[in-house]
N, C-alpha and C positions, 0 to 999 in steps of 0.2 A: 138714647139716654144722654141729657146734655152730663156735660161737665162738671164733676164738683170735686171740692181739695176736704181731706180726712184730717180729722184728731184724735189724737185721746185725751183725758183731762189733763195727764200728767205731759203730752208732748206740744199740748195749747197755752198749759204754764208754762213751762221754758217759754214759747215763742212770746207770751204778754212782759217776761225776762228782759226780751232780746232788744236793744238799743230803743229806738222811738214806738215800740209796738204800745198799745195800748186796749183793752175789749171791745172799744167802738173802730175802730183801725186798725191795720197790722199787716206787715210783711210776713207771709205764709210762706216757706222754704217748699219749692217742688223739685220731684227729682229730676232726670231725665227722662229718664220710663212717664212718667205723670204726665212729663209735659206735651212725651210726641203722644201721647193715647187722649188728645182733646182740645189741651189746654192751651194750646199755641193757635187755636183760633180766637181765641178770646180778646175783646178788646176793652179802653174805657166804657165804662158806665151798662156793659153787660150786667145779669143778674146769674148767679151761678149758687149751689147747693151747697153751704158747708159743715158738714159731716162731723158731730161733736159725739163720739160715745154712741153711735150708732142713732143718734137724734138728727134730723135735718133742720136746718137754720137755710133763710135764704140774705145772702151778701151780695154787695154791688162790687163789680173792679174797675179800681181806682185804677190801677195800673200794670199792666203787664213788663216782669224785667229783663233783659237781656242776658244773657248769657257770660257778661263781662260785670253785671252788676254785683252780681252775691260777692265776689273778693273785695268789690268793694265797701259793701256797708259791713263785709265782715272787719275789714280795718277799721270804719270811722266807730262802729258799734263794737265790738270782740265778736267772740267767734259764737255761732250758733252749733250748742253741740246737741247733736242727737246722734247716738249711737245706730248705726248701720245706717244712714242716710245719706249718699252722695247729692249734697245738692247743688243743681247746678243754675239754677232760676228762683225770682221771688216774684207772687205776687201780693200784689198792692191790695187788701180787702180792706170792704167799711159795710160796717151791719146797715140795713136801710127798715 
């Protein structure tokens, strides 16, 4: 089963919220668990599944972030809250 990152409606509005996100683009918060079960093969310009409401969409990645990034775009952006989510990675999506 390749790889794909979930939503719900209400935790994909937060993320369209979160600093420079937008519905053709968007930094997608994954956890740790997310990241070692796939998604840390991933590279640019992959195509990957994502999971709206139990609907699939297929997105391209822009970019996969490091592990030192999320504190960062949490400062330049505020904080991405979702309740019970250690996140510790973002990736980079763009609808294609």
């Amino acid at each position: 089963m390749p790889p794909a990152v979930y939503a719900t409606r209400d935790t994909y509005a937060q993320v369209l919220q979160w600093g420079q996100n937008s519905s053709d683009e968007w930094y997608h918060p994954v956890s740790r668990s997310q990241f070692t079960q796939g998604l840390y093969l991933l590279k640019a310009g992959d195509t990957i599944e994502f999971i709206l409401d139990g609907v699939s969409n297929e997105v391209q990645v822009v970019e996969v972030g490091t592990i030192y990034e999320y504190p960062l775009l949490k400062h330049v952006n505020g904080d991405f809250n979702l309740m019970n989510l250690r996140v510790d990675r973002v990736i980079r999506l763009k609808r294609v």
